[in-house]
Backbone bond lengths (Angstrom), bond angles and torsions (degrees), N, CA, C in turn:
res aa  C-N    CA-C-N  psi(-1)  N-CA   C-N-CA  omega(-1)  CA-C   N-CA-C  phi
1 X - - - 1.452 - - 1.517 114.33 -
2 X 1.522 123.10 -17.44 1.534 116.78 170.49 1.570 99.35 -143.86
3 X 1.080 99.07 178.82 1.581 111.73 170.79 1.273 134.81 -74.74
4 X 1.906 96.90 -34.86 1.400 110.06 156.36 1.670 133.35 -75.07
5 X 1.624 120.49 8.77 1.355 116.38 159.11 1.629 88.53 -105.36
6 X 1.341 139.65 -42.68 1.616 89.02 -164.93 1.614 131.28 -100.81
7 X 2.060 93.53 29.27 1.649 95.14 -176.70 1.609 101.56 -73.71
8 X 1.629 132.67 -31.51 1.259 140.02 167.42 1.782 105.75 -35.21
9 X 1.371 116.15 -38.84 1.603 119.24 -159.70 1.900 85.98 -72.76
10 X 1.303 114.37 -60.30 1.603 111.55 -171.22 1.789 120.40 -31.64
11 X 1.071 129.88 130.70 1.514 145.41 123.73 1.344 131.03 -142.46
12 X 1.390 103.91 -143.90 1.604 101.10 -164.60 1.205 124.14 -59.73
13 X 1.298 150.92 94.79 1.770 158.77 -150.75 1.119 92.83 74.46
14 X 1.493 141.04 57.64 1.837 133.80 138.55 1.546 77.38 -141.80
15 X 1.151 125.79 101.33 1.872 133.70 145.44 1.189 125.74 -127.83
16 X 1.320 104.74 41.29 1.539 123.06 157.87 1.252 126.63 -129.52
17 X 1.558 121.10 107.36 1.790 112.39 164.69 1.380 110.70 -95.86
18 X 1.334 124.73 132.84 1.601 140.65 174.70 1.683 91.93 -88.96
19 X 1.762 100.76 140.10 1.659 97.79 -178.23 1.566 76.63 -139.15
20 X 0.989 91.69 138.45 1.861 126.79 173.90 1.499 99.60 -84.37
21 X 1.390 98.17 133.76 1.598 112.33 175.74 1.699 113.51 -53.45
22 X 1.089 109.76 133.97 0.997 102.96 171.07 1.898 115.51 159.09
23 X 1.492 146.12 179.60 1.357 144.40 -176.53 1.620 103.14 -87.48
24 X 1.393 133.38 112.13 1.072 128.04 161.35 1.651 117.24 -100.94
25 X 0.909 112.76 134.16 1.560 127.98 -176.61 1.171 126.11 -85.15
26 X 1.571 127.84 39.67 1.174 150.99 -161.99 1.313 133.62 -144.33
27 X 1.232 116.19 171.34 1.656 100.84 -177.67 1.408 91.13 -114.07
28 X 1.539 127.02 163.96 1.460 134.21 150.30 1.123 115.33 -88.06
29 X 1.851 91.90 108.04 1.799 99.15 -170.64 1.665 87.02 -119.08
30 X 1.227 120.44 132.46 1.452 115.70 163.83 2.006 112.69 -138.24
31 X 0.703 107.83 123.18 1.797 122.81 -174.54 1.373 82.78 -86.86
32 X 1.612 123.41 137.11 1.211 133.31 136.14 1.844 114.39 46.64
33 X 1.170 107.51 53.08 1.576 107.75 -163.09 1.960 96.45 -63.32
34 X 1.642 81.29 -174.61 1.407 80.27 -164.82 2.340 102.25 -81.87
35 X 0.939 123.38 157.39 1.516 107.14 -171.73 1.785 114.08 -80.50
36 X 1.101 87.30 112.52 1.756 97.14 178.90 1.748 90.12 127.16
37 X 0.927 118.77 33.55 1.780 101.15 -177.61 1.659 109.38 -77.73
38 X 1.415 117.40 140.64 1.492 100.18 175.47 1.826 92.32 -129.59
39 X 1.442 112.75 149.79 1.441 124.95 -161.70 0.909 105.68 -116.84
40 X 1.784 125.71 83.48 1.956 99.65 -154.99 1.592 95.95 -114.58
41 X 1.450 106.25 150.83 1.788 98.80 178.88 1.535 97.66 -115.04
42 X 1.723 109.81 -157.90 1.726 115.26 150.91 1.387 84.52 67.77
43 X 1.488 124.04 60.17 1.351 135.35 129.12 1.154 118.67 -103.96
44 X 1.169 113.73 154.66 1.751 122.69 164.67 1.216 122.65 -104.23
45 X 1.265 120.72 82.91 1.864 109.33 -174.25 1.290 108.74 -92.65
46 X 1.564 107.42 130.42 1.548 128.96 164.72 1.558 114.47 -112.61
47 X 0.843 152.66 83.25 1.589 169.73 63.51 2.061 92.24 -172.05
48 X 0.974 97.47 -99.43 1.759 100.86 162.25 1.244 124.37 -91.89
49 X 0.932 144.33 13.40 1.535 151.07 133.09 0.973 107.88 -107.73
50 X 2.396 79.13 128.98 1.464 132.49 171.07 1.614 106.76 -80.82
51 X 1.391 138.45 127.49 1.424 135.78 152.83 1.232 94.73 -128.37
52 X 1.672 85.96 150.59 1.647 108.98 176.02 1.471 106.37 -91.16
53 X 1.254 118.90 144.50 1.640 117.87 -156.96 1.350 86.29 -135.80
54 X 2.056 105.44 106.06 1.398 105.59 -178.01 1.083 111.71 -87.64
55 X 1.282 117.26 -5.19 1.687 113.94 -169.76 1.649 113.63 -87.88
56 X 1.041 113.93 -19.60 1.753 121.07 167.58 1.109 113.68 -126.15
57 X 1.586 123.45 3.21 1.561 97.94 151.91 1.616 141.65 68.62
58 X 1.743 91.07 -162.24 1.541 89.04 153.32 1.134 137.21 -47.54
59 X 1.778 105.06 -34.51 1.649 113.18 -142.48 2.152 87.65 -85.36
60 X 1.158 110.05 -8.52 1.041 99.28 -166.52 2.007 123.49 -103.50
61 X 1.315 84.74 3.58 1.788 108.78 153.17 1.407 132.17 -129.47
62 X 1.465 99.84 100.86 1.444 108.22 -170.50 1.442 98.66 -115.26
63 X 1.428 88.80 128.75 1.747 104.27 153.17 1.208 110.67 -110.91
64 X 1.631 102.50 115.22 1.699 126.35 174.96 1.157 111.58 -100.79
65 X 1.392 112.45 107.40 1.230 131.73 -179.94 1.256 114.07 -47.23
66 X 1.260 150.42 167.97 1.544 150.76 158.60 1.084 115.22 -126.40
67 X 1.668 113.98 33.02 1.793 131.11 162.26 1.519 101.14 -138.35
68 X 1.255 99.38 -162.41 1.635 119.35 -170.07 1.550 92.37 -103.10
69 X 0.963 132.77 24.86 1.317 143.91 -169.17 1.646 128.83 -129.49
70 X 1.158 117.59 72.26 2.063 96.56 -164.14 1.587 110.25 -72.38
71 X 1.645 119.51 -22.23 1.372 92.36 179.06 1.428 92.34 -172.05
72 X 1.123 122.98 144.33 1.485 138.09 172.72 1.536 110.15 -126.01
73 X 1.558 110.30 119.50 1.510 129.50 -173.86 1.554 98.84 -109.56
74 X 1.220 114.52 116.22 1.703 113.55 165.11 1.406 108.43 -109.39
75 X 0.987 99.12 164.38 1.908 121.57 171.83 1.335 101.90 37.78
76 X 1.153 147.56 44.11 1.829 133.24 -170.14 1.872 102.74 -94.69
77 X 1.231 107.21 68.89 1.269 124.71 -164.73 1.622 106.99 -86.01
78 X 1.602 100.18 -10.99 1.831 105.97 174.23 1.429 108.35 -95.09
79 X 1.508 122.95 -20.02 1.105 136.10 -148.73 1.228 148.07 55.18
80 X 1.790 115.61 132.42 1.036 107.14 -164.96 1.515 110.87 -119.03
81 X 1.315 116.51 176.48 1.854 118.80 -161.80 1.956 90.68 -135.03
82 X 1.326 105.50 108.17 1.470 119.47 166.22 1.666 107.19 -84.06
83 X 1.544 124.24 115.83 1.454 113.20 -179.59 1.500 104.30 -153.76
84 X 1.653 98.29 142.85 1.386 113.98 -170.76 1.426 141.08 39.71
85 X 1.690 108.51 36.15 1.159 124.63 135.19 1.436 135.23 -114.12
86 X 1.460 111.29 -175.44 1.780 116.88 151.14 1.308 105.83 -104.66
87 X 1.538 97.55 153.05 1.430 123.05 149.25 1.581 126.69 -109.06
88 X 1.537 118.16 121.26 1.344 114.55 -174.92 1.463 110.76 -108.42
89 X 1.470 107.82 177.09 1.644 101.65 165.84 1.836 104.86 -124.36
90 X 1.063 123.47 176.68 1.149 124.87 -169.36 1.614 99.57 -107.93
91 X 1.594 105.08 109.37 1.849 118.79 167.04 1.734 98.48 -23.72
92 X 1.325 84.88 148.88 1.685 107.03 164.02 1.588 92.77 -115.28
93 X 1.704 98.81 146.24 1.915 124.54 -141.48 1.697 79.86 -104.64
94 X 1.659 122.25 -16.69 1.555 108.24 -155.07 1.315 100.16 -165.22
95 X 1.485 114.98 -160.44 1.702 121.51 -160.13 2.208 64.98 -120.38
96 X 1.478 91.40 168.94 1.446 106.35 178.03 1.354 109.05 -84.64
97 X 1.648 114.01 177.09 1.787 93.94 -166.12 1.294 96.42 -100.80
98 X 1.414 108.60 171.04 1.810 149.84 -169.27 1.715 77.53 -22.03
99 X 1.043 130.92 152.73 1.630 152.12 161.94 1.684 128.56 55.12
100 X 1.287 86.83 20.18 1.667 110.26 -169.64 1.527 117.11 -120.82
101 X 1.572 105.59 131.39 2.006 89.48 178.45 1.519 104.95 -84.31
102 X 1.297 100.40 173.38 1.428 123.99 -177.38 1.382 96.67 -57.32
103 X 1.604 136.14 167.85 1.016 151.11 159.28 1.294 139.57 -102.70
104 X 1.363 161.42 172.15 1.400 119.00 -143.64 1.538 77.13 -141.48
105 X 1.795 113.40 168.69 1.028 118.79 -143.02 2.184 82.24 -135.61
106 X 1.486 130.62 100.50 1.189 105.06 172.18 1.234 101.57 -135.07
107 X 1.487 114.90 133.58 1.504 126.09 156.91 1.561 128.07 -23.68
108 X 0.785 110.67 -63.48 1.789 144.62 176.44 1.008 161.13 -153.13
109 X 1.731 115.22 132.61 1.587 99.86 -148.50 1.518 98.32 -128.80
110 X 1.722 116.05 129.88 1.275 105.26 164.00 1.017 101.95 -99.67
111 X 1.691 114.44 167.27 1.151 120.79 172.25 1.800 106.37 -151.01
112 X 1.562 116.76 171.42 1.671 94.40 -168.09 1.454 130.62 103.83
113 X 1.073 136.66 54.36 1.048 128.37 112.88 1.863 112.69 70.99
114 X 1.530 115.96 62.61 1.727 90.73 179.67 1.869 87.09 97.39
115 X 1.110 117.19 -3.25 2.003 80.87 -167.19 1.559 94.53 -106.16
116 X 1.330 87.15 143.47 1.494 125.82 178.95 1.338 109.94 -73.34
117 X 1.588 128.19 127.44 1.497 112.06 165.78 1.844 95.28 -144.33
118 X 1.290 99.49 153.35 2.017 103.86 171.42 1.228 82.22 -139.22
119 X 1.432 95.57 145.45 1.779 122.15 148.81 0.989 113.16 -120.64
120 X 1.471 117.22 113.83 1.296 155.60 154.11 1.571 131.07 -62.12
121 X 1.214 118.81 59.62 1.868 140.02 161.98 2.118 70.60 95.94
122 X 1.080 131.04 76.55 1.317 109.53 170.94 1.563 95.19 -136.85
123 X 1.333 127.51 150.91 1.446 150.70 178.89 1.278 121.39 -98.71
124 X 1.427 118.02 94.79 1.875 122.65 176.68 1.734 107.90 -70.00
125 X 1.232 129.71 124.43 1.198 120.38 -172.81 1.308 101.49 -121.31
126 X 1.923 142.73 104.86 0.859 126.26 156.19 1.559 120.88 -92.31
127 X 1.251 117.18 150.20 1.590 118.87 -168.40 1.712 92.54 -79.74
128 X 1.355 120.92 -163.29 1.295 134.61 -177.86 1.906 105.26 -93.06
129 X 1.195 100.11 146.55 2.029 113.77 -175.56 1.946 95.15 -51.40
130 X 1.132 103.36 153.96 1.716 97.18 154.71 1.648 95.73 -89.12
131 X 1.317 87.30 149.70 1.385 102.23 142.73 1.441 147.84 -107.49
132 X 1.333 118.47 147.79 1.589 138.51 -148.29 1.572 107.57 -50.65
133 X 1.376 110.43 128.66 1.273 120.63 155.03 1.660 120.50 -24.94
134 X 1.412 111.46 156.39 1.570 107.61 179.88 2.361 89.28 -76.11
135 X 1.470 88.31 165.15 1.414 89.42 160.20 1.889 118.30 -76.38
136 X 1.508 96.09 156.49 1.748 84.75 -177.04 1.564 100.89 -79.30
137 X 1.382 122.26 169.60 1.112 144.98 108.69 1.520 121.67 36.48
138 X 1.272 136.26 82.21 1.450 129.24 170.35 1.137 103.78 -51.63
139 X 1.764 129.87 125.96 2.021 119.51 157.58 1.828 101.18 -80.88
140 X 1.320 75.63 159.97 1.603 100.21 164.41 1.694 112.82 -37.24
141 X 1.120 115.81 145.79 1.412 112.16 -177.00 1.613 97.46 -93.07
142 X 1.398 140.59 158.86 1.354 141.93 -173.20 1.785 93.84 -73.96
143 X 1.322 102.35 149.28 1.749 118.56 175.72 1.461 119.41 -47.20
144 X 1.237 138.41 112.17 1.996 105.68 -178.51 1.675 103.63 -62.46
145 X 1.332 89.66 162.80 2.063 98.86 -178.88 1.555 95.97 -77.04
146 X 0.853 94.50 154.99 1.967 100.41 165.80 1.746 89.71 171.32
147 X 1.448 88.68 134.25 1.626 107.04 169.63 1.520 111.78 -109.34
148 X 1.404 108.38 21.85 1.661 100.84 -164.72 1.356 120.51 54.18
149 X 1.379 126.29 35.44 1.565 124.05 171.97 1.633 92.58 -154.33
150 X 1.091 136.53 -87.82 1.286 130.72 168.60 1.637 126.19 -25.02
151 X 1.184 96.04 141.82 1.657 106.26 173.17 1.454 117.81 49.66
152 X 1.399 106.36 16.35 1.573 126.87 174.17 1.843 111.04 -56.66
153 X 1.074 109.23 147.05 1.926 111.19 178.38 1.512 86.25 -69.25
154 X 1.364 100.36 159.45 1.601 120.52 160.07 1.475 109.97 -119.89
155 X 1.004 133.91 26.71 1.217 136.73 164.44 2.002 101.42 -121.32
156 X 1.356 120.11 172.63 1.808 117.01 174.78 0.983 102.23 -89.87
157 X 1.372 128.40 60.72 1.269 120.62 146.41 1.426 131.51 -101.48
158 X 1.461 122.03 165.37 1.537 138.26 -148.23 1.798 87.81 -87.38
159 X 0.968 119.95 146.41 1.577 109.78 158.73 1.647 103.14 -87.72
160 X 1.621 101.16 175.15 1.212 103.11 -147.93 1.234 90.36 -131.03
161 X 1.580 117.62 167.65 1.574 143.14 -169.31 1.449 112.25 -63.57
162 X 1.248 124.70 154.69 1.469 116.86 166.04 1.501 116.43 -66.14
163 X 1.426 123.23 155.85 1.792 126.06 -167.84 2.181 86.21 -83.02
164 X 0.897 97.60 145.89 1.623 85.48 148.79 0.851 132.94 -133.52
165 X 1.674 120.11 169.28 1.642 118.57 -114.34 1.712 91.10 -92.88
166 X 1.287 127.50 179.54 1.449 132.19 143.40 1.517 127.01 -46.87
167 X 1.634 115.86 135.39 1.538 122.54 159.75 1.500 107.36 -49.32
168 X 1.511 136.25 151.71 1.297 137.89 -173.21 1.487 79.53 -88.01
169 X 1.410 104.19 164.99 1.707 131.48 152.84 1.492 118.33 -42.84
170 X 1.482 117.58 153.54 1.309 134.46 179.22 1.765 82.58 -76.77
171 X 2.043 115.38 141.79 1.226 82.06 136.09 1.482 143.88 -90.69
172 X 1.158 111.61 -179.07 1.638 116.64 169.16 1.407 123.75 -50.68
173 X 1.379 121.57 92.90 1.981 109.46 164.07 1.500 106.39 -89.94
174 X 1.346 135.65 23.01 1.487 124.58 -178.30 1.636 90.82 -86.62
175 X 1.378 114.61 139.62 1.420 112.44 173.23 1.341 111.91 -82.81
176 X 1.249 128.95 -26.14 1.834 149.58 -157.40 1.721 73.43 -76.38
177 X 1.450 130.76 -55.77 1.126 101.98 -159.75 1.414 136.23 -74.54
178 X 1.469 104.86 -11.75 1.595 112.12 167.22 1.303 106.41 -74.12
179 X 1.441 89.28 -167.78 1.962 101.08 -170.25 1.832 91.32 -143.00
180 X 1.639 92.94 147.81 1.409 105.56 -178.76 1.450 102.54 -100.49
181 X 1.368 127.34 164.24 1.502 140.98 135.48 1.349 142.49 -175.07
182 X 1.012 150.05 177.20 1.529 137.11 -166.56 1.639 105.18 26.04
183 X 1.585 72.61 -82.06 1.939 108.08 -167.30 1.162 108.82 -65.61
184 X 1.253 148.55 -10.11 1.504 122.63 170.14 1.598 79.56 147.68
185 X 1.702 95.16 -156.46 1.330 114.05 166.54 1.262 107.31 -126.32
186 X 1.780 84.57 163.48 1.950 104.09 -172.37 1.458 124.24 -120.12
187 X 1.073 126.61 105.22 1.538 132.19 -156.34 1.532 94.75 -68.84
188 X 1.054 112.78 176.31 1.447 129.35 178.78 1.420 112.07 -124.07
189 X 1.172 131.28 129.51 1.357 159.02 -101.81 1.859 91.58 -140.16
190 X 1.691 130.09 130.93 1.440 92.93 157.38 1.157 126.30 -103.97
191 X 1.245 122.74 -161.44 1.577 116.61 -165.74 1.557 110.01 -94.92
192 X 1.203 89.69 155.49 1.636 99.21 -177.05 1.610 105.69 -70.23
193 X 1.437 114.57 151.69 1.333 119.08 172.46 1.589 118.52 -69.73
194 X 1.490 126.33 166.02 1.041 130.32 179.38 1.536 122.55 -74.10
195 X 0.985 117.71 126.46 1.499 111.31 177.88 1.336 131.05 -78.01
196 X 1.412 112.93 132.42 1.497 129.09 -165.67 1.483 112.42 -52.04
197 X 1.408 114.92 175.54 1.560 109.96 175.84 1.046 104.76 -118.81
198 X 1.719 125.18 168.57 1.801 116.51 172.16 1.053 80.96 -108.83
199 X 1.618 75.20 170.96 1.782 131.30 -160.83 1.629 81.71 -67.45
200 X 1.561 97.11 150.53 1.531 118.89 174.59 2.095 98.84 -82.76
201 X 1.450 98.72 154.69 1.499 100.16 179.11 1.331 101.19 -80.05
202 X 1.677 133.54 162.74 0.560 167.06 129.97 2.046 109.02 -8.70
203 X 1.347 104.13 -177.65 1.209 104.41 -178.68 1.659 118.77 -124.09
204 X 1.214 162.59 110.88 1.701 128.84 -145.60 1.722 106.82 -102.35
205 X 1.539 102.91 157.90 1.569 96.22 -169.86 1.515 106.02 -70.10
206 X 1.736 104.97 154.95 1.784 120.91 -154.51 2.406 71.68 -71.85
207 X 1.982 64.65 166.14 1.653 84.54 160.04 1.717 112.66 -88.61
208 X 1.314 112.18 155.70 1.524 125.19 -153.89 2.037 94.69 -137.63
209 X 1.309 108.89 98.79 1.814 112.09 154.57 1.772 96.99 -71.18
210 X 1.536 115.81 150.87 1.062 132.86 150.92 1.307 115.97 -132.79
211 X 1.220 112.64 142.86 1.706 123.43 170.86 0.899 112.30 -69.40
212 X 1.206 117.92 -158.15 1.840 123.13 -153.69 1.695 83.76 -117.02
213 X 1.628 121.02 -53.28 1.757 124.82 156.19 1.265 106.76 -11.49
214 X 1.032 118.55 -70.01 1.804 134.54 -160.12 1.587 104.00 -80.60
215 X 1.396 107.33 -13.06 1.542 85.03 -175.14 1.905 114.07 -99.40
216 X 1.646 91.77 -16.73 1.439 90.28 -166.99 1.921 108.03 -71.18
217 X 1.269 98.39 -179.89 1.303 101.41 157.89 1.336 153.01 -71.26
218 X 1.516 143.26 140.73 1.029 151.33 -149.66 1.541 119.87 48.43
219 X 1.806 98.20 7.38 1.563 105.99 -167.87 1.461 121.77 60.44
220 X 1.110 121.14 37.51 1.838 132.43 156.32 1.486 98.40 -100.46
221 X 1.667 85.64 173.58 1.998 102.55 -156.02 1.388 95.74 -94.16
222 X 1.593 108.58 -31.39 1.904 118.09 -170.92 1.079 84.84 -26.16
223 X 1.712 102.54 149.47 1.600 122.31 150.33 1.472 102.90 -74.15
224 X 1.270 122.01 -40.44 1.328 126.40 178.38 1.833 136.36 -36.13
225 X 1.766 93.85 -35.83 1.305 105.37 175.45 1.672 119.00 -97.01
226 X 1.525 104.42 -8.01 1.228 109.31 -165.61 1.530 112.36 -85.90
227 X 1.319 108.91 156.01 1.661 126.10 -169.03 1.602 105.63 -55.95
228 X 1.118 133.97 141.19 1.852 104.33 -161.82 1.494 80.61 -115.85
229 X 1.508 144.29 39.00 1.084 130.31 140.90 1.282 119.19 -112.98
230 X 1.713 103.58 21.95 1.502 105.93 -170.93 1.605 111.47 -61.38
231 X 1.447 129.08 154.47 1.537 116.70 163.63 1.375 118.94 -87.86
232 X 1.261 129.56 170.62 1.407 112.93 173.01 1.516 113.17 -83.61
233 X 1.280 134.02 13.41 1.194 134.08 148.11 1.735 118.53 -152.65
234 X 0.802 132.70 162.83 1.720 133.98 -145.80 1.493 106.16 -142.96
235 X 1.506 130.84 100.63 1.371 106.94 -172.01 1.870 104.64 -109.37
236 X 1.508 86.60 125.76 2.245 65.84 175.93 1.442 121.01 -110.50
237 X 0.789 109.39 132.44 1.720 117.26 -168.42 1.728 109.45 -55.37
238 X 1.003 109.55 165.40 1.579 109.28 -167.79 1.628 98.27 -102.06
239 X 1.972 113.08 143.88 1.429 124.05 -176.49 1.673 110.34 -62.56
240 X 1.437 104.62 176.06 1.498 96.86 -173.81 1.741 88.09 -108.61
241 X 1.469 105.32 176.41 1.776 114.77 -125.08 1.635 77.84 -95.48
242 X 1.337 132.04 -170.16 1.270 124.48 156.28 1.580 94.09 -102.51
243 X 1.280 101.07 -175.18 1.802 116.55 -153.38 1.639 88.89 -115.62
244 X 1.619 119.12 148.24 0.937 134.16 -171.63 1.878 94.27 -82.18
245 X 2.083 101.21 169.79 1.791 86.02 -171.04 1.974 77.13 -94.24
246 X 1.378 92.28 177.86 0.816 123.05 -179.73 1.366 118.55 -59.96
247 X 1.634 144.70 151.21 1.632 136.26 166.80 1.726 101.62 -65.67
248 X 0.973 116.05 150.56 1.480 113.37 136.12 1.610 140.25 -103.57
249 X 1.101 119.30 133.72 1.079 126.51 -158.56 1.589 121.32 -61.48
250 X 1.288 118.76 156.52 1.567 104.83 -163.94 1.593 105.69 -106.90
251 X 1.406 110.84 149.05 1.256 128.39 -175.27 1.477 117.52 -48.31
252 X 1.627 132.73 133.08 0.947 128.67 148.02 1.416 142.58 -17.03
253 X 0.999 138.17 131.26 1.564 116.53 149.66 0.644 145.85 -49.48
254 X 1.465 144.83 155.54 1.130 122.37 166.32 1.680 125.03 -74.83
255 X 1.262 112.41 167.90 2.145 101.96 -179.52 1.913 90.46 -97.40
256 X 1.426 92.60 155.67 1.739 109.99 169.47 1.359 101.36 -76.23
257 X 1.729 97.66 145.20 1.554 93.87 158.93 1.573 112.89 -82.10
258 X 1.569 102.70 -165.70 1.858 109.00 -160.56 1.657 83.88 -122.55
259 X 2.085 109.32 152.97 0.938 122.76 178.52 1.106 139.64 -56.03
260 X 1.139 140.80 -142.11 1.112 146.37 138.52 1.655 114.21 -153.32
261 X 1.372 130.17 98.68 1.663 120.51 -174.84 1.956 104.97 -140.52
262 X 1.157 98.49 136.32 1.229 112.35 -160.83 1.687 102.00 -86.58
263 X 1.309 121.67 -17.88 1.230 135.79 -171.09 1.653 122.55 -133.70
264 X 0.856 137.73 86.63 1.506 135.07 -170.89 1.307 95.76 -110.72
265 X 1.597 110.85 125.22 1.617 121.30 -178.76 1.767 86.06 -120.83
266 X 1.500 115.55 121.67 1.353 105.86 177.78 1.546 107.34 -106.97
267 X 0.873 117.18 -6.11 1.386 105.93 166.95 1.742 132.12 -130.18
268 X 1.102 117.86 131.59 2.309 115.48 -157.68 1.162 108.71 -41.44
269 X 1.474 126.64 -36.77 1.414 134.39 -170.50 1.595 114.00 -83.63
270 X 0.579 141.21 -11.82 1.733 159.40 161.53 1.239 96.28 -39.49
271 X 1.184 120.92 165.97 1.162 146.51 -163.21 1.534 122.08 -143.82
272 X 1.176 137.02 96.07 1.406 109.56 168.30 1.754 111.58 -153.56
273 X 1.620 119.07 119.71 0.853 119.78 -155.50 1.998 111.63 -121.58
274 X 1.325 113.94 127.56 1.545 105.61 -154.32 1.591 95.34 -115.02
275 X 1.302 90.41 125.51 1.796 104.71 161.88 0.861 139.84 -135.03
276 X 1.583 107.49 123.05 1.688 107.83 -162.25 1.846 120.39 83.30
277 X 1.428 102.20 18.55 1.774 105.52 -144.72 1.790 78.60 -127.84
278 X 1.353 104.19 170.76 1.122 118.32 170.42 1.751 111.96 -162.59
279 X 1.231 98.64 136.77 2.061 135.69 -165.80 1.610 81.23 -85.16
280 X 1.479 127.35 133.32 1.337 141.07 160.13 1.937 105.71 -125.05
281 X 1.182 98.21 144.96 1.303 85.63 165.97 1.840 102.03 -161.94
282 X 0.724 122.68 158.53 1.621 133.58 173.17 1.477 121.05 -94.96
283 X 1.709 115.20 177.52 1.109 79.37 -170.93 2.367 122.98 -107.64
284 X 0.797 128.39 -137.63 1.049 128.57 -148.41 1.688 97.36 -114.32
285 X 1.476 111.00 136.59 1.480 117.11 -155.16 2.003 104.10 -75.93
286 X 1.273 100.85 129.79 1.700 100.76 -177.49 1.915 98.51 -51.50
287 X 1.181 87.95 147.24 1.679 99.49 160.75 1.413 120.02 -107.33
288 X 1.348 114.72 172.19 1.692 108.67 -154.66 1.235 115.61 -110.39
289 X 1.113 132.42 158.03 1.643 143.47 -152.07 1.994 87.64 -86.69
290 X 0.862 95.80 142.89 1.766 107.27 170.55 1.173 114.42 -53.70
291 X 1.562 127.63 141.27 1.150 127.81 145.29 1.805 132.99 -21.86
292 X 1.514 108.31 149.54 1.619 104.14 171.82 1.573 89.60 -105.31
293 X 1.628 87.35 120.62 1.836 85.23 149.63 1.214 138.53 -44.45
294 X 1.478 118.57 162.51 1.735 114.65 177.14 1.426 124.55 -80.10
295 X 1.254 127.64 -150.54 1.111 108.10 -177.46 1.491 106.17 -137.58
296 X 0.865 99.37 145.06 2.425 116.40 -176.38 0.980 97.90 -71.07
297 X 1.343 134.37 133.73 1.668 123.69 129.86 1.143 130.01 -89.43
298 X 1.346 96.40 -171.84 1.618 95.33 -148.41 2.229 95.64 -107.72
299 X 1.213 114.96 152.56 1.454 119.72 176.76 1.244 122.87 -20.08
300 X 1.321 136.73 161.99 1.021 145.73 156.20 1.862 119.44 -111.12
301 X 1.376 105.17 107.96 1.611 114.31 170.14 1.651 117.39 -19.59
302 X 1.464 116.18 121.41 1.228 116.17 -177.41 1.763 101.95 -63.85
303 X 1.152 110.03 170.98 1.723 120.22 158.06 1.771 137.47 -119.01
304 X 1.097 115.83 147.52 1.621 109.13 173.46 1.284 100.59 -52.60
């Protein structure tokens, strides 16, 4: 009933599985098969008779993967013979979520060192890349410190607003610009935007002597009207500065979308030679528009 109970049946003089027409729900995963394995589909079985059914073929044994994956071959260093089926991968339903790249979509993967593979009239089917999550969320940028005495202007000026930050990067849909290996491929991500600056502090009010004139009431000189705990001089300390606004934080990147490759040979020495077969692939998952930066605020009013 699958491929994965009767690769256990194969060894040395059994290197043939016959696959009956029909939808298999699996991937072609084989570790180290046995050497000489042949994988043949595009039979027709009716109770004990096997016929070969030339008129559907390949098209008429599919193993449909139920990942982004139709089949991973390791070590096949005896060699193995893929014949008269397809291999598919299973569509992606969506774009990947909020802060994540797309994921890549490949038919088949050798891997290993020395391993031998042929396809024989057989069909690689990769579906189309997902495409990339939105970018997340700019956070709040942290508060600047200010105690209203430090890092105060020395000139009367207002402190000033936070800068705000940069839009994040487009991501990447060029495929040339990722990098492949083992595992698949890896989109490229864009860069985060630059981060804003804060608001400059404020300036604090000068220090102020007053006379004993200036201190009394209604502002006459009489001793008569004056405050009789006035001092003969009055010093008042200067207000604290207002606080610069805050930066805002800079936009995300955007995430890469994911591939699409019908054939992944991960290693130079590999082998794999197709006849009569045909590599499909779709195309390559959009990548996502950059983040919006956060947002600056604006100063805070100095105090007496």
């Amino acid at each position: 009933g699958s491929l994965a109970s009767a690769l256990p049946l194969t060894r040395a003089g059994r290197t043939r599985v016959y696959v009956g027409m029909g939808r298999y729900e699996e991937s072609v995963d084989l570790e180290m098969p046995v050497a000489g394995l042949v994988i043949d589909g595009g039979w027709d079985v009716r109770g004990a008779v096997w016929r070969r059914d030339c008129a559907r073929g390949r098209d008429g044994t599919l193993f449909a993967s139920p990942t982004s994956v139709g089949g991973v071959i390791r070590n096949a260093t005896g060699g193995l013979t893929l014949r008269n089926l397809t291999i598919a991968t299973n569509p992606f339903t969506g774009p990947a979520p909020e802060g994540m790249s797309g994921r890549s979509s490949i038919g088949l993967v050798v891997r290993g060192e020395e391993s031998v593979v042929v396809l024989e009239n057989v069909v690689i089917h990769a579906g189309h890349g997902q495409a990339a999550g939105a970018a997340p969320s700019a956070p709040d940028a942290p508060e600047p410190v200010c105690d209203g005495v430090s890092g105060c202007r020395r000139d009367s000026m207002d402190g000033g607003g936070g800068v705000p930050g940069e839009p994040g990067y487009d991501g990447d849909a060029v495929m040339v610009s990722g990098t492949f290996d083992a595992t698949g491929y890896h989109p490229v991500d864009g860069r985060n935007g630059a981060m804003g600056g804060n608001g400059g502090h404020g300036a604090r009010g000068t220090w102020m002597s007053v006379d004993v004139a200036q201190c009394c009431m209604g502002g006459c000189s009489s001793s008569d009207n004056c405050m009789p705990a006035c001092p003969a001089a009055t010093l008042h300390l200067a207000g604290l500065c207002g606080c610069g606004g805050r930066a805002a934080a800079p936009g995300s990147g955007g995430r890469g979308g994911g591939a699409s490759v019908a054939l992944l040979v991960a290693e130079r020495n590999a082998w794999v030679e197709a006849r009569w077969s045909g590599l499909r692939s779709g195309h390559g998952g959009a990548g996502s528009r950059g983040g919006i930066p956060g947002r600056a605020s604006m100063p805070t009013e100095g105090r007496v």
